[in-house]
Steps between C-alpha positions, in 0.01 A plus 500: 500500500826291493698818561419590824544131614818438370592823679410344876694226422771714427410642835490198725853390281623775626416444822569133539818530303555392175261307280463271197407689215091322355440395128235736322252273306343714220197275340411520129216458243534161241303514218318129487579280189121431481447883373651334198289289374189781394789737393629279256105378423466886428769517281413160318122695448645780378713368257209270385317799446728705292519187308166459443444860405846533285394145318109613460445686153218778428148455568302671249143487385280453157168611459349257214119469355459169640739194708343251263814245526688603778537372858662687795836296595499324185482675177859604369643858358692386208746717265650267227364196639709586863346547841543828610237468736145426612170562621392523850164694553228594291227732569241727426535857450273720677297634216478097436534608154939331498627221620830543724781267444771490709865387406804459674764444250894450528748737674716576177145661308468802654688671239306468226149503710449869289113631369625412165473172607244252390283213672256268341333158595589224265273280372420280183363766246387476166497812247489509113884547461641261752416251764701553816512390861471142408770384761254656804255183446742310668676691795188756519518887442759716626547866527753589212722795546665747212738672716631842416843650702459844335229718707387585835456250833152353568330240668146525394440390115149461293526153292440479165177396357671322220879329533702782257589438145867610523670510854789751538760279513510395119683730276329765281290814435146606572277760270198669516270508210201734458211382304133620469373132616669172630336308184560128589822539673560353839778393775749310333371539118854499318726793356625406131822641368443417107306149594725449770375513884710747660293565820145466647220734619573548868219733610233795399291730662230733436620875449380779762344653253292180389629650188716218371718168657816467586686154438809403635747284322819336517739403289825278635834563400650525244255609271379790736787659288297454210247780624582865441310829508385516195379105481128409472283279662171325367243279598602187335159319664293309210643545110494740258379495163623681175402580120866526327554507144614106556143425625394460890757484769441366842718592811512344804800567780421087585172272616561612856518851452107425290353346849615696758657811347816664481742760419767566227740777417735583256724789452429654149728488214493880449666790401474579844727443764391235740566660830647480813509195658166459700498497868337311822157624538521697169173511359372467069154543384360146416306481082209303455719310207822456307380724197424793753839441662652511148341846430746767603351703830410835510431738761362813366109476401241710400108468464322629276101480418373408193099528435300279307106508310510189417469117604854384693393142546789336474730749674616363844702652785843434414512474124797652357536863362673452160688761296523363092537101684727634766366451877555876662249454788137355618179518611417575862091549553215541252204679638127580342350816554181696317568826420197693565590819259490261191205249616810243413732212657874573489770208666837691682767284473844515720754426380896514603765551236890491548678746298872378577373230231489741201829656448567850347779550221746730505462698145873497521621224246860515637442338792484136654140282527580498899545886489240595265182280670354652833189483698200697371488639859774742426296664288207741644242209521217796473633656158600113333151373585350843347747475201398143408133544568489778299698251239188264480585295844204291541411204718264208345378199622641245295417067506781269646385206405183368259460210735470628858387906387805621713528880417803727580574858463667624186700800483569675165548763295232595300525850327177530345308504839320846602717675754421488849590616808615283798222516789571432865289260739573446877842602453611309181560589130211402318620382123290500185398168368369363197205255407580133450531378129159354524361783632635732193397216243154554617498876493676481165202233423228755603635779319544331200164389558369835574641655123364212340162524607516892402572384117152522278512148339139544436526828331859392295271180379188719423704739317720172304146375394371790354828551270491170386126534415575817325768333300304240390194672404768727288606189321120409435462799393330578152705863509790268477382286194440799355834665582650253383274495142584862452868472536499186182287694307749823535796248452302413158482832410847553527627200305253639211663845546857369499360330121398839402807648629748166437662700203527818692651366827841306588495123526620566879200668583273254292670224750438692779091518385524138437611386845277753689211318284613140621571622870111636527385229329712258767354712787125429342565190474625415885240694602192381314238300729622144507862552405764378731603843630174555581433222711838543692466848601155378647655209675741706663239724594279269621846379735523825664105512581581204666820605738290788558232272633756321713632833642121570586485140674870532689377845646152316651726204592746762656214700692365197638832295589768793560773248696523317151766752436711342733364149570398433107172335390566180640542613865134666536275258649 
């Protein structure tokens, strides 16, 4: 539009002669210095921000049972007695079930904000180990971190019920132990190292299975070096009592350990070697006490049944299974059952036997002890069992002690027994047994019994009366006076032959005469009524009438009271 303008000035210049040549004026836009003021207010918010948001640390949240204790804008997160943070909202969860707490804690935390990372609320507890949380009655509860670096990111965290026992900062190992029941163990019951506490009971659980519990212990350096693979744990909770041959020994790991419980181990003083050195996590089977720690472990077991007639009372589910004093196993179940073929009671009893506790010996005298002894298992178990029950193997019931009744099973050899054969029953080898001792005493009693009832007393004492009544009517006797008259008057006519013939015959035979004569006159003599011989022989007669009377009276004695043969006269009431 200025073009064509300047060009009919050009014109009229041209015209009118020449001109003055015009200034162009070109105007321009000027940013105004009050734009400055909201830039720089912009950049001032921004910079605020970034601050803010750089200087502001994670917000994460803890779902806890209850907020008894803590206050939204007051209570403190606290690691080590340093605030890392704090609270600034609690609510419900939906299911109303959780409390929400929210936490904003410290920029530099994020890095160890992992899910192995622990909150709890605390507060003044008491438990039967220790008293903690006394410091809270003061400046009020707190939530107490036990933060973990190793693991993945999170924000969301479940609090503990409890505050834990061990936090993963202090120095040490955890194991797992495996026992049938927790017994009187609980969180924070100690670990004993030879009387010494090593470590503390840090948590247990109830297996899957419901079979058994798993507890959780740890033990702080540097005796976590003092566990290896092959060490064993017991429950060291209460005190144990022993009969040694230096009387009665009580055991107790310390007073503690008797009220709330507790744990000891021990590596054994063995032939065997004691392992590798035990691991985190790694986990041992837990005893019930220090003597069945002691005893070495075995793995391979076998059960066997063994069937009784008689009374078990006495027998109890876990009595031992003894080999000649030697413990080689024990009882698992006893049963009753009534065996309809035989119109008779007959008691099944389980029981479990370990055969790497009987060794077998090399016939081989050349070699070591260590080379020579190995497990019975290497054997065919079928044709050793078969071998020794055909050798008189026998299982009896035998009594433990006088005071209690306790029985156990005894195994021996006995090689009198009838042979058997070994039955099976739901799977198991079924063993022969024998009766208990008391049991064969009375059999032994009945049969002796039995033959003594079959003897004929009152025949033998008939029969013992009538020869003594013959005897003495013999000595009675007139025959016998008369015998006995014959024979002097014979012997008188011989001494008035040997007169007639005293010339004819030899002196010898004269003396022989003459001491014949005296020896039949003797003879008349001793036996004449009233002379001494006499009256003995019927003395001793009359003696024997009488112990054949008192045979008569034992065998009615013995027909009405048989158990005097084993009781005597003085026990029959």
């Amino acid at each position: 539009m200025t073009q064509p303008k300047s060009q009919d000035a050009q014109t009229q210049s041209s015209d009118a002669g020449p001109a003055l040549a015009e200034a162009r004026v070109v105007k321009r836009e000027r940013l105004s210095l009050v734009w400055l003021v909201p830039l720089v207010a912009v950049v001032i918010g921004a910079w605020l921000a970034y601050h803010a948001i750089s200087q502001r640390g994670p917000t994460i949240t803890i779902e806890f049972d209850s907020a008894s204790g803590l206050l939204a804008g007051k209570t403190k997160v606290k690691f080590k007695d340093v605030v890392i943070g704090q609270v600034t909202a609690i609510a419900l969860s939906e299911n109303l079930e959780k409390v929400l707490v929210t936490a904003e804690l410290t920029p530099d935390s994020g890095h160890y904000l992992t899910h192995k990372t622990r909150f709890w609320v605390a507060r003044p507890r008491v438990t039967p180990s220790q008293i903690t949380g006394l410091e809270t009655l003061l400046s009020g509860a707190y939530v107490a971190i036990d933060p973990v670096i190793d693991g993945e990111s999170a924000r969301h965290f479940v609090g503990l019920k409890d505050p834990p026992v061990i936090t993963t900062s202090q120095p040490g190992l955890q194991f797992s132990l495996r026992a049938s029941s927790l017994g009187s163990l609980n969180l924070g019951s100690p670990v004993y190292y030879r009387h010494i506490q090593v470590g503390q009971v840090v948590n247990y659980r109830l297996d899957d299975d419901g079979g058994g519990v798993t507890i959780e212990i740890f033990i702080a350096e540097p005796y976590h070096d003092l566990v290896y693979s092959n060490t064993r744990f017991w429950n060291a909770s209460g005190f144990d009592v022993r009969m040694t041959a230096d009387g009665v020994v009580v055991d107790s790991e310390s007073v503690i350990s008797m009220l709330i419980g507790g744990v000891g181990f021990d590596t054994l003083d063995t032939l065997d070697d004691k392992g590798t050195q035990a691991s985190d996590g790694q986990y041992f089977p837990l005893y019930a006490n220090r003597k069945q720690a002691y005893e070495r472990a075995y793995l391979n077991k076998k059960r066997y049944v063994l069937l009784f007639d008689g009374s078990v009372r006495g027998l109890s589910v876990n009595a031992p299974v003894l080999v000649r004093g030697i413990q080689v196993g024990q009882v698992l179940d006893i049963q009753l059952e009534f065996d309809p073929s035989r119109i008779d009671f007959q008691i099944p009893v389980l029981i479990e036997i370990e055969p790497e506790r009987v060794n077998e010996l090399d016939p081989q005298g050349d070699a070591t002890l260590e080379q020579t002894q190995q497990p019975l298992t290497t054997t065919s178990d079928q044709s050793l069992l078969r071998a020794m029950v055909a050798n008189g193997l026998r299982a009896q019931l035998k009594t433990g002690s006088l005071l209690t009744g306790q029985l156990y099973v005894e195994f021996d050899l006995h090689p009198d027994a009838p042979p058997v054969e070994i039955g099976q029953r739901q799977g198991y080898p079924v063993l022969p047994t024998l009766p208990t001792d008391a049991e064969a005493m009375a059999t032994k009693a009945n049969r002796i019994l039995t033959e003594v009832e079959a003897i004929p007393f009152r025949r033998i004492g008939e029969d013992l009366s009538a020869i003594l009544a013959g005897v003495r009517t013999l000595v009675d006797s007139t025959q016998l006076r008369d015998a006995l008259t014959q024979v002097d008057q014979l012997l008188d006519h011989l001494v008035r032959l040997s007169a007639m013939a005293d010339r004819q015959l030899s002196p010898e035979l004269l003396g022989l005469i003459t001491e014949a004569q005296g020896s039949f006159k003797n003879f008349n003599a001793q036996f004449a009524p009233g002379a001494p011989m006499s009256a003995e022989a019927l003395r001793s007669l009359q003696e024997f009438q009488s112990v054949a009377r008192s045979v008569g009276d034992l065998a009615d004695y013995l027909e009405r009271h048989p158990e005097a043969l084993l009781r005597g006269k003085g026990g029959v009431r």
